[in-house]
C-alpha positions, -999 to 999 in steps of 0.1 A, spaced: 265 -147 -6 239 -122 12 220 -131 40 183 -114 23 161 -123 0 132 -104 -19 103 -125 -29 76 -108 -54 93 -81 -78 62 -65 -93 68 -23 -94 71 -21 -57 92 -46 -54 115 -43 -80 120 -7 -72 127 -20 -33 153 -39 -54 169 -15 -67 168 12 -39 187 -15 -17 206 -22 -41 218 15 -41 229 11 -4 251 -18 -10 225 -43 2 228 -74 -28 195 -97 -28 187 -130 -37 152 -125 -57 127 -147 -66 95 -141 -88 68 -157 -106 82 -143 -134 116 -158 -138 131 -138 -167 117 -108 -140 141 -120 -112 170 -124 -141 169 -93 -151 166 -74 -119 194 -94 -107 217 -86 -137 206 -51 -134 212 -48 -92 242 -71 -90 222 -97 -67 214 -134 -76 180 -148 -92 164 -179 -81 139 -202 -102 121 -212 -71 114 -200 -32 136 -227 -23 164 -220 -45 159 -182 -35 167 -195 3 198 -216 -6 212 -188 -16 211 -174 17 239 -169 45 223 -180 80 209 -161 100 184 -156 68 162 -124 63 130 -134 35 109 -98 32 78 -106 10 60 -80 -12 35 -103 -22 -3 -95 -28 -22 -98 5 -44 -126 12 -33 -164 -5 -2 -153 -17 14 -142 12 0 -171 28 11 -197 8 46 -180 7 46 -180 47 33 -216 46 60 -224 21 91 -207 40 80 -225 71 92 -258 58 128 -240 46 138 -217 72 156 -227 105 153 -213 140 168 -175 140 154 -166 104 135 -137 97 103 -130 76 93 -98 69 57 -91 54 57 -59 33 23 -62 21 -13 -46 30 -17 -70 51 -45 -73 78 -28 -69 110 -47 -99 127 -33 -120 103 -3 -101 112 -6 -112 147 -15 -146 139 14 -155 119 39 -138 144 26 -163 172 27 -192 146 60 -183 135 73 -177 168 65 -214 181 85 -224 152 114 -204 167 112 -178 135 108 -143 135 82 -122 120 81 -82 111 52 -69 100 60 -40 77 35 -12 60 52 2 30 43 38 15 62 57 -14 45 39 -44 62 42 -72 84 71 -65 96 52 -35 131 44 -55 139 81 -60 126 95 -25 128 61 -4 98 46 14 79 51 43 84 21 68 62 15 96 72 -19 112 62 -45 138 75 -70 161 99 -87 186 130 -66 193 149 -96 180 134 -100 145 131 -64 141 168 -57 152 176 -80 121 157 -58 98 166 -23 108 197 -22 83 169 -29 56 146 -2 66 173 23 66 186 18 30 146 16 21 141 50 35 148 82 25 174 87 49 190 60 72 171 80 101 142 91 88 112 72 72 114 44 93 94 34 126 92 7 148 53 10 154 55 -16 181 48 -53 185 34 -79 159 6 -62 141 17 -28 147 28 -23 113 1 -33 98 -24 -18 118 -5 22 118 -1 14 76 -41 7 76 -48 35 91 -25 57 69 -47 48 40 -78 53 56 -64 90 60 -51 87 24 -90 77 15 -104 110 36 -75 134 19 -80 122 -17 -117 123 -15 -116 160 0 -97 172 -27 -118 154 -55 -151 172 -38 -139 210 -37 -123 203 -70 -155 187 -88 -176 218 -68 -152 246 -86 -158 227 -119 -197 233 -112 -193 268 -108 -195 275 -148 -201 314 -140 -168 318 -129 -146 302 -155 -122 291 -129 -87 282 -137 -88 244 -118 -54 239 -134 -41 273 -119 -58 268 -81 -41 233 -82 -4 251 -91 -18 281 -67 -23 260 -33 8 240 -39 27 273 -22 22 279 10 -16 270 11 -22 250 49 -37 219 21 -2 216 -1 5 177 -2 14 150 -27 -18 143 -30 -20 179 -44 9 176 -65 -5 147 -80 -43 163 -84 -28 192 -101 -11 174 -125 -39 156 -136 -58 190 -141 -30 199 -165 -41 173 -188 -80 177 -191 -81 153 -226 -65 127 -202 -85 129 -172 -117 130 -195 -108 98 -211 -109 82 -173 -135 60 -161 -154 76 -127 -145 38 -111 -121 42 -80 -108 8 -68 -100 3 -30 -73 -21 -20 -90 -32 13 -74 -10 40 -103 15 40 -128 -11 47 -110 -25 80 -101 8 90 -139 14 88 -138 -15 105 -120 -11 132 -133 24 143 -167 7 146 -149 -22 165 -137 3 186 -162 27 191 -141 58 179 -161 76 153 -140 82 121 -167 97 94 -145 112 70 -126 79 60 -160 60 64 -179 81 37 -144 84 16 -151 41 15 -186 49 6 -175 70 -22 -153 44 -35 -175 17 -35 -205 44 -54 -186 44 -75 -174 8 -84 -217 2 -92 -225 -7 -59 -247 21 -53 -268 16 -85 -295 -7 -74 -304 19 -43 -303 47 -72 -331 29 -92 -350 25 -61 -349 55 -51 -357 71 -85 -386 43 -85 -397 60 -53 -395 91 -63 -418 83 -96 -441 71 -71 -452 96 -47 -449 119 -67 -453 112 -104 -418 125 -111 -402 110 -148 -371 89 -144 -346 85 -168 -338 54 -190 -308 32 -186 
């Protein structure tokens, strides 16, 4: 038997799976998805479970559950749910995008119902199996003591990667941030990218800068990697729509640095960007263009 669970075993998930899996860390999984869980247990040696209560029979006390649910209702539910199965001494750990004051609130409820809580930020994406994850977790000493052998197989080394942030919430709030900076980097690159593409007089090589700055250049990143890769493939990022989801994170950590009085412009207009470009800046547009017509007779352009 094993003493952990994994509950939600969509790409991050099922990769968390298998990276554990790779430490010698077997888990009992559950999914929506049963045939999911079946096969990811078949694949990582661990045990699949039809239901979230089956998933926790499975378990040795004391019980670890770590969620990687959507935030919002599902993790909820799932916390409402494990409320009813879990005994004093159990752990659950929270490895969504989750808000961190619902972080905080379900640590306190949790904690009057002598559970423990961690509150874990997750970063790596889908390379996360092959280089391990970036961990930043919150919460009492004693929950969080239970889950360090976990964050060390997750990460990319057993002492590297992985933080204790601080209390309940902690997590959450330093991973909200993190993509609030992730916003401000990707936009940045987009902009001086989209401004070289402009420059038709020059014929430059986008492809070519992309390769150029990822050696040595003060702005190599991932995020670079990732950019100059697209570039590589112009048919393909042609064939993209100009609509840039946000999960949620940017907008609290907007947010918060109005909530806190610390200005934070850069991830602020990155949100704006994002959310120009989902539509929601085409009713201003019309106005202003309607303005424009106005005052000074200028044509507009039909839809």
């Amino acid at each position: 038997m094993t003493s952990f669970a994994l509950v939600g075993l969509g790409r991050m998930g099922a990769n968390m799976a298998r990276r554990l899996a790779r430490g010698g860390i077997r888990a009992a999984l559950f999914d929506q998805d049963v045939a999911v869980a079946r096969s990811l247990a078949q694949e990582t040696g661990g045990s699949a479970a039809a239901t979230l209560g089956a998933a926790v029979e499975q378990l040795e006390a004391p019980r670890v559950v770590w969620l990687m649910l959507p935030a919002g209702a599902a993790t909820e539910a799932a916390i409402g749910q494990l409320q009813a199965l879990l005994a004093a001494g159990d752990v659950i750990v929270d490895g969504a995008n989750s808000f961190y004051k619902d972080s905080q609130r379900r640590a306190a409820t949790l904690r009057r119902n002598g559970l423990g809580f961690v509150d874990c930020g997750v970063s790596g994406g889908v390379h996360g199996l092959a280089n391990g994850y970036c961990l930043m977790a919150g919460g009492d000493a004693d929950a969080l003591e239970r889950v360090k052998p976990y964050l060390r197989a997750l990460a990319p080394a057993p002492d590297t990667g992985w933080l204790v942030a601080g209390p309940a919430g902690a997590g959450h709030f330093v991973k909200m941030v993190h993509n609030g900076i992730e916003y401000g980097m990707m936009q940045a690159l987009a902009e001086g990218f989209a401004l070289m593409e402009a420059k038709k007089e020059f014929g430059l090589d986008l492809a070519g800068i992309g390769e150029l700055w990822r050696h040595g250049s003060v702005v190599r990143s991932w995020l670079l990697d990732l950019t100059a890769e697209a570039l590589n493939d112009p048919a393909a990022l042609a064939a993209v729509a100009p609509h840039v989801a946000d999960s949620g994170e940017g907008r609290w950590t907007a947010i918060e640095a109005v909530e806190a009085g610390v200005p934070a412009p850069v991830m602020s207009l990155a949100l704006m960007m994002r959310l120009a470009s989902q539509g929601q800046n085409d009713f201003a547009a019309r106005l202003l263009a309607k303005m424009r017509q106005g005052f000074g007779g200028h044509a507009v352009r039909k839809a």
